[in-house]
N, C-alpha and C positions, 0 to 999 in steps of 0.2 A: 411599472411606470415610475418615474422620477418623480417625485413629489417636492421633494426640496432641498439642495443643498446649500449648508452654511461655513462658511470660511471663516477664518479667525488665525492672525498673526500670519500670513501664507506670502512671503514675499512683500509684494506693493500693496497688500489688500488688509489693511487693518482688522475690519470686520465686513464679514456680510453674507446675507440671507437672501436665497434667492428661491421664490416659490414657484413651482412650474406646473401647468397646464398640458391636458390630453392636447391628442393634434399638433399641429404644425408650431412650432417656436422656433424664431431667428435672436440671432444673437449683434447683434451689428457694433462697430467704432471705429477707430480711427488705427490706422497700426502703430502698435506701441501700446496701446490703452491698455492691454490686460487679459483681450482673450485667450489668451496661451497660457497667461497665469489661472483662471481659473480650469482651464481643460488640466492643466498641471496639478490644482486640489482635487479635482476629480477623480484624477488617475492614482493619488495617494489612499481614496478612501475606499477605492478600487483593486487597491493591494501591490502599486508599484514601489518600487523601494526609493528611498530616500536619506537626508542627511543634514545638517543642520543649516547647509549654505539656504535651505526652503523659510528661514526664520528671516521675519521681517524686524522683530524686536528679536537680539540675539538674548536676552534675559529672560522673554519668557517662551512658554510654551507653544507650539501650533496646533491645533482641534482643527479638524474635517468633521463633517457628520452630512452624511446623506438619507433620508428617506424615502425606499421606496414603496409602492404598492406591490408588494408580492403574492396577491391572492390569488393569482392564473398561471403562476410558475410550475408547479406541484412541487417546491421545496421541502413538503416536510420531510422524506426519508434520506436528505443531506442533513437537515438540521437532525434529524433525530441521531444519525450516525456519530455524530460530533458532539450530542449532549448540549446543545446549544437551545435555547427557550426561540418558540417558532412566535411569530405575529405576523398576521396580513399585513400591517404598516411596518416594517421591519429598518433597522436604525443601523448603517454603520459607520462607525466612529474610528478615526487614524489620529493619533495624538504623535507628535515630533518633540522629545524635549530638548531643553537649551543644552546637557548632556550628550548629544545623539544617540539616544535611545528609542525604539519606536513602540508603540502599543496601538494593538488593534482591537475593536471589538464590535461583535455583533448583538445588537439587543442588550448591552450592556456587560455580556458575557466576555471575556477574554479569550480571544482566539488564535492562531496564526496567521500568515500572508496568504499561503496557501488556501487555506480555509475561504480564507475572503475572495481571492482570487475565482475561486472555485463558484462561489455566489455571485460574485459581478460577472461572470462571463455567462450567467446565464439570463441576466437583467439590462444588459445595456452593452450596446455594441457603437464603440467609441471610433469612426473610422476617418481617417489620415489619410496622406498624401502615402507614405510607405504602405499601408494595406494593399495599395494598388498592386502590390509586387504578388499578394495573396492569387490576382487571376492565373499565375504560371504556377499555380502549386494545386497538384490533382487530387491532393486530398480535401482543400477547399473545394475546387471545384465536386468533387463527389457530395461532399456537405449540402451546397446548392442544390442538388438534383433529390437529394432526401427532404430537405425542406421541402421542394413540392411536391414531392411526390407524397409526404407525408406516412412514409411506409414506417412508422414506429415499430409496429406488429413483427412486420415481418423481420427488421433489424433485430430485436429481441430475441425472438426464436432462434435466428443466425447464430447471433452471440453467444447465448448457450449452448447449440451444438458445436460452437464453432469451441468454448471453453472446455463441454468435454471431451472431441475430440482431441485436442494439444494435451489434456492431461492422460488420457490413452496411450499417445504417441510417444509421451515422455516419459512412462512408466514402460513400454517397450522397451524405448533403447534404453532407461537405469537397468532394465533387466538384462540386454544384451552385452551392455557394459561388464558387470557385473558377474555375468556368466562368463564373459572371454577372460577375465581377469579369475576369478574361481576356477578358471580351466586350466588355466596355468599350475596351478598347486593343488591340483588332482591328486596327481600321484605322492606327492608329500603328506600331504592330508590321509591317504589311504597305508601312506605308511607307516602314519605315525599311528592311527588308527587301529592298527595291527599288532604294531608295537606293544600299548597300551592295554587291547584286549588279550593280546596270547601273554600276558602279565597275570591275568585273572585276578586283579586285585580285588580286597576286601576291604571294609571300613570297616578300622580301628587294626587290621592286624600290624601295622606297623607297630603301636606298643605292644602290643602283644609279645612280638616278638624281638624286640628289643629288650622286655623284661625277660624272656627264656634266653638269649645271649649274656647275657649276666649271672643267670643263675650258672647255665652249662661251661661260664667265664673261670667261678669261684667253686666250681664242685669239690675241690681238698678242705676250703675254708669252711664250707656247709656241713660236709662230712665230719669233720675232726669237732666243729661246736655241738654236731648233736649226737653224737657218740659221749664225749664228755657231759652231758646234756642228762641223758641215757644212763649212764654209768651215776652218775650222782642222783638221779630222782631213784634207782631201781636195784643196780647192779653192782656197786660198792659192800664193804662190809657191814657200814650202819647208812642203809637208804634215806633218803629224805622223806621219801613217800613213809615208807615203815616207822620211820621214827615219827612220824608226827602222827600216823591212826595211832601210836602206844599212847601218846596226849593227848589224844581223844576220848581213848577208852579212862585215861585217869580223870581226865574232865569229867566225865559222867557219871563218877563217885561223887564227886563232891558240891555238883551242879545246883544239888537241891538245897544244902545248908549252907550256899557260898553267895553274900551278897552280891547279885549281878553275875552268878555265875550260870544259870541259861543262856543268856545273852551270848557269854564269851565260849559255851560249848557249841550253840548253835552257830558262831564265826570260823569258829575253828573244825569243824564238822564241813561248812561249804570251804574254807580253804583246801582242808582235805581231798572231797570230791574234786575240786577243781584239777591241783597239784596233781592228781594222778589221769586226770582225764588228758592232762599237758602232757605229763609222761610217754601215758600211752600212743598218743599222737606222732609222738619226737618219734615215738620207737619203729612205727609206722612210716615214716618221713624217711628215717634214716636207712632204711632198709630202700626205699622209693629212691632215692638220688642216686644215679652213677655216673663217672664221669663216662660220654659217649660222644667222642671227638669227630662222627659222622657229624651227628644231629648237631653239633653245633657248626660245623664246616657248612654244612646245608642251611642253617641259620643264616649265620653269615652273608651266603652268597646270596640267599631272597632278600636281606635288609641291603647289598651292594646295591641291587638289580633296581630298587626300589629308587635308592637314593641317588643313583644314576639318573630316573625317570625324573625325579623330583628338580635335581641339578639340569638336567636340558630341556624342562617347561615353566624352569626357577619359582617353583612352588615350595612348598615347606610341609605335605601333609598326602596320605594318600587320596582323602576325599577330594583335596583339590585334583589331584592325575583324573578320578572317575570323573567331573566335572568338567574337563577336559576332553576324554573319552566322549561324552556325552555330547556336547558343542562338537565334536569331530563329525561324531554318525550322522548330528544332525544338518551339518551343511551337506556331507555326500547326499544325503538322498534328497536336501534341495537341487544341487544341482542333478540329479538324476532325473528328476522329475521337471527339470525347465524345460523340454521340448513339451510337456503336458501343458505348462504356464503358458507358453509362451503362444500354443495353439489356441488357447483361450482367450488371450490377449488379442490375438490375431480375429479371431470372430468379433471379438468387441468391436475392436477398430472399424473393421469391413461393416458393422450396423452404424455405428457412431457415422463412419464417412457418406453413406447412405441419405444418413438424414443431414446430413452436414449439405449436401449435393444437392439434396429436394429444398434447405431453406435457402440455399445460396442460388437457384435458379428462381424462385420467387421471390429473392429480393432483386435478382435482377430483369425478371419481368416487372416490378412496380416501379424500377427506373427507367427501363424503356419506353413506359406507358407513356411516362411525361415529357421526354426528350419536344417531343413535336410542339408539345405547348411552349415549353423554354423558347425554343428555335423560334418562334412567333409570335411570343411575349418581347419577347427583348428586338426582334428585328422590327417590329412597330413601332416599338418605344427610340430606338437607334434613328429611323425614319424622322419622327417626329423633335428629335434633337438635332435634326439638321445633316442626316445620315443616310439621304432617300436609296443610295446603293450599296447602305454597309447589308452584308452576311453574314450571321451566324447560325453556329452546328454544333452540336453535342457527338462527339463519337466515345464509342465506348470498345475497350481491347478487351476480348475475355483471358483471364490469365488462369493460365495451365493448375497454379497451388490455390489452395486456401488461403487467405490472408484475413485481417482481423475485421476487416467490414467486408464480405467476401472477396469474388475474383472479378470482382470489373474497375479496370482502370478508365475513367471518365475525363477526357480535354474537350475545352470549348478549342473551336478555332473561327478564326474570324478573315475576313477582311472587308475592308472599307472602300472596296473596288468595284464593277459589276464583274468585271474581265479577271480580275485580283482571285489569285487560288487560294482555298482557307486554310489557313496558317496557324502554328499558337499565338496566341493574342500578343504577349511581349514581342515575338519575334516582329511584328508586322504594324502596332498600334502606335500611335505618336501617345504623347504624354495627359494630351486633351482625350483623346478615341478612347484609350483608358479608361478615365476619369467619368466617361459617358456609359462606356459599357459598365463600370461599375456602379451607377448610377443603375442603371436598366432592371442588372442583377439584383441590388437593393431592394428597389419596386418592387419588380418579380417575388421575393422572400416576404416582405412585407404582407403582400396579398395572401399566399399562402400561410401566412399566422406562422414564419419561419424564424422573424427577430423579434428581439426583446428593443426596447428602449433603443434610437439609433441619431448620432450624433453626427453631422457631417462638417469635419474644417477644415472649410475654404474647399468644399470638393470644387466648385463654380469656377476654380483659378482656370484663366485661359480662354472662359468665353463670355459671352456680352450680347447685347441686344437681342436678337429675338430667340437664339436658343439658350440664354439667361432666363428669359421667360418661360419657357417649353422648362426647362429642370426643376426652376420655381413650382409651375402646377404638377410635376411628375411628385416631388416632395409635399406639394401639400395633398394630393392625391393619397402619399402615402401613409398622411398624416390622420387618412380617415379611419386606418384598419391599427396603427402602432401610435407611440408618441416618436416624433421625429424634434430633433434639435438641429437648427445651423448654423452655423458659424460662416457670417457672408460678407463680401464688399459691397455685393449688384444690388443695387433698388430693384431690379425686375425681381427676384427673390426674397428681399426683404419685405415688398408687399405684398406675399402671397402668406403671411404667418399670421395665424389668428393667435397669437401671443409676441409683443418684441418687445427684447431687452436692449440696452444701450451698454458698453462699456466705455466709461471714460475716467481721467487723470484728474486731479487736484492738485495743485501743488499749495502747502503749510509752510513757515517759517521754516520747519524742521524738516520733514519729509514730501515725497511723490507718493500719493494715495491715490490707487484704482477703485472705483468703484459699479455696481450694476446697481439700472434701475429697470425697470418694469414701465415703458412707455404707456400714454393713454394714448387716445387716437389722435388727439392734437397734437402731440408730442409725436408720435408715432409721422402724421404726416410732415412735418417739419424736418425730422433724421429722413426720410426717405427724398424729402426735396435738395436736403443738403449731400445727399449723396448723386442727386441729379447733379444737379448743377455747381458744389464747390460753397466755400464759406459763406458767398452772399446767396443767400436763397433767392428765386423771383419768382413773381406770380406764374410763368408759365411753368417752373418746376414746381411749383404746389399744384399747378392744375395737371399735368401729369405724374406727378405722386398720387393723387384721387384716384386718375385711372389705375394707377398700378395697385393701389389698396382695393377697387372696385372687382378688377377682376380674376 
């Protein structure tokens, strides 16, 4: 419910606060006074967009701020999602600066349009003259028919099977995709594959064998240093080996009376061992190396073969190729295995569509259910607006797919004839018939706890005298189960609100100021006689204002 909104810097409307009441509220004035200005703050705090031509003072700022009661919405898992502080009296605020920059906020928190948007349309249903165009759209109309039906449950259940079915379907065809594009580069994939494995590579033999090409490269150069090598620790006239055990053994005269000479026999003792262990090595070595122009021709062509492989998967390494290798086997035998996948997929589907089928017949049993009441809710209410041979019908087409509120497509058709064939509404409704039947529909949603907060302006345009009155009691009717607002010209309407506001004009030296007051009943009687009868009130329009406030 609206509890109150206040205006500040909005246009014509300097300041103002306006407290509102459960039940029926009319909004009444003179055209030009304002009511369009304030539906316009409304729709700002509401989350319409805006700009600074809405500045009444272009220096300062414009504030909205609306309160409503949101204790019967079940908002909190919106608010929770959005990290926004939840209260049953909940505040939202639309600020315009002289900049044109816009801020909104909820509860004081900082939010976006959408956000807000998102909250008011589930608080208050703001309806116009263009809503009308809403009865040729079957997705409203489906809306309608869940309102009374009241099928929550069953919508739920839908929606879920109906979410994992599309996420089934859509993993299907990514896979059939998928597969027909992997099917293509089968045979590449298999050949490179091949490639790769009849390679038999290892990790790390590339240096490996890079270093045996080098050696098998320099075998004169390696030969000739350790033959020389050889020849000078061993096989010369004065060895080096030999000559240094002879300074050893003389070292070890004189070790004991030579200061620091253990030290220097036991350095020259392990240079000794060493020297000759190197020797013996070299001698070893040198006999091991020959040049063998196979092995390195075979060298050769394994590091070609490699660096071939490396050059057309432009890697740098062999464990990159086996990584490679790797990623190859591993797609072939995905796709080998997608007709496995995909029979699997397929069973899903066939359970998924199953219950898809069973929620979407039970939601459309819990619309059929209500059809007949619609049809007889509204052609009463039609009757009683002065409509004793309009007809209306809910038909519903079952369609063949799924779709995201199942498969019934729902039109009202009407007409306003006895003899008249039912039609869709626009094709067949004058501008007034409309405005009635949308009226009806209203009602109808109301009762069934289908709207939030509901504002009508000027629905009344086009009728007068006694089915002005019939819409007035159908409104305050509805005023018993919702809070209903209107926006009126008709006395027969205006005195049917157990709350009325006044909109009217001031003029200052300086500017036109709109303002709302909140009538008493004195007050209240005198707007409704002045809407009888024109500037001079008379006694017979105050005595017929009484009646219209009486009944």
């Amino acid at each position: 419910m609206l509890k109150s909104l206040s205006i500040k810097n909005y246009a014509l409307i300097d300041q103002a606060k306006i407290e509102f009441g459960p039940g029926f509220t009319v909004i009444t004035g003179e055209t030009g006074a304002g009511k369009s200005i304030m539906l316009g703050a409304l729709g700002l705090v509401l989350g319409q967009r805006s700009d600074v031509s809405v500045l009444g003072n272009k220096e300062n700022k414009c504030v909205i701020e609306a309160i409503f009661d949101v204790s019967k919405y079940d908002l909190h898992p919106l608010f929770e999602k959005e990290d926004v502080d939840f209260d049953e009296e909940t505040l939202l605020r639309r600020e315009i600066l002289p900049s044109g920059k816009s801020r909104a906020f909820v509860n004081d928190t900082p939010v976006n349009l959408n956000f807000l948007k998102s909250i008011s349309d589930k608080l208050i249903d703001i309806h116009s003259q263009h809503q009308n165009l809403l009865l040729g759209d079957n997705r409203f109309q489906l809306n309608v028919v869940d309102s009374v039906a009241n099928n929550i449950t069953q919508k739920k259940e839908y929606h879920e099977a109906y979410k994992i079915y599309k996420q089934l379907t859509s993993q299907r065809k990514k896979l059939e995709e998928l597969n027909a594009r992997q099917s293509e580069d089968h045979d590449y994939w298999e050949f490179q594959l091949k490639q790769l494995t009849d390679a038999h590579l290892k990790e790390g033999e590339q240096a490996d064998l890079e270093r045996e090409l080098e050696q098998l490269s320099h075998v004169g150069e390696i030969k000739s240093a350790l033959a020389l090598a050889a020849q000078t620790l061993y096989e010369r006239e004065q060895p080096v080996v030999q000559e240094l055990y002879h300074l050893v053994e003389e070292f070890r005269k004189i070790a004991s009376f030579l200061k620091g000479g253990e030290e220097l026999l036991t350095r020259l003792d392990s240079s000794y061992i060493e020297l000759k262990d190197i020797a013996e090595e070299i001698t070893d070595r040198e006999g091991e190396v020959e040049f063998d122009p196979e092995r390195q021709a075979a060298v050769q062509e394994r590091l070609d073969m490699i660096y071939s492989l490396e050059q057309k998967h432009h890697v740098d390494s062999v464990e990159e190729l086996l990584k490679i290798q790797s990623d190859l086997s591993e797609r072939l035998e995905k796709l080998a295995s997608f007709d496995e996948e995909l029979n699997r997929l397929e069973q899903e589907i066939t359970g998924a569509q199953k219950r898809l089928a069973e929620c979407s017949s039970a939601l459309t049993k819990s619309r059929e259910q209500v059809f007949a009441r619609i049809e007889k809710g509204i052609q009463n209410q039609l009757r009683d607006l002065g409509m004793p041979h309009a007809r209306f019908a809910v038909k519903n087409n079952i369609e063949k797919d799924f779709g995201p509120d199942g498969q019934d497509c729902v039109s009202f058709l009407f007409s306003a004839n006895k003899s008249g064939a039912l039609t869709e509404i626009p094709k067949v409704a004058s501008g007034g018939e409309i405005s009635r039947v949308m009226l009806c529909i209203k009602a109808l949603l109301s009762s069934a706890k289908g709207l939030p907060t509901i504002i009508f302006d000027e629905i009344d345009t086009g009728v007068s005298g006694e089915i002005a009155d019939r819409m007035g009691r159908i409104m305050q009717e509805m005023g018993q189960n919702i809070q209903v607002i209107s926006i009126t010209h008709l006395p027969q309407i205006a005195g049917k609100g157990r709350f009325h506001f006044k909109v009217f004009k001031t003029e200052t030296d300086r500017q036109t100021i709109s303002s709302v007051k909140l009538l008493s009943n004195e007050e209240r009687l005198n707007e409704i006689a002045g809407m009888l009868s024109g500037a001079s009130v008379t006694e017979a329009a105050l005595e017929n204002a009484k009646l219209l406030m009486e009944n």
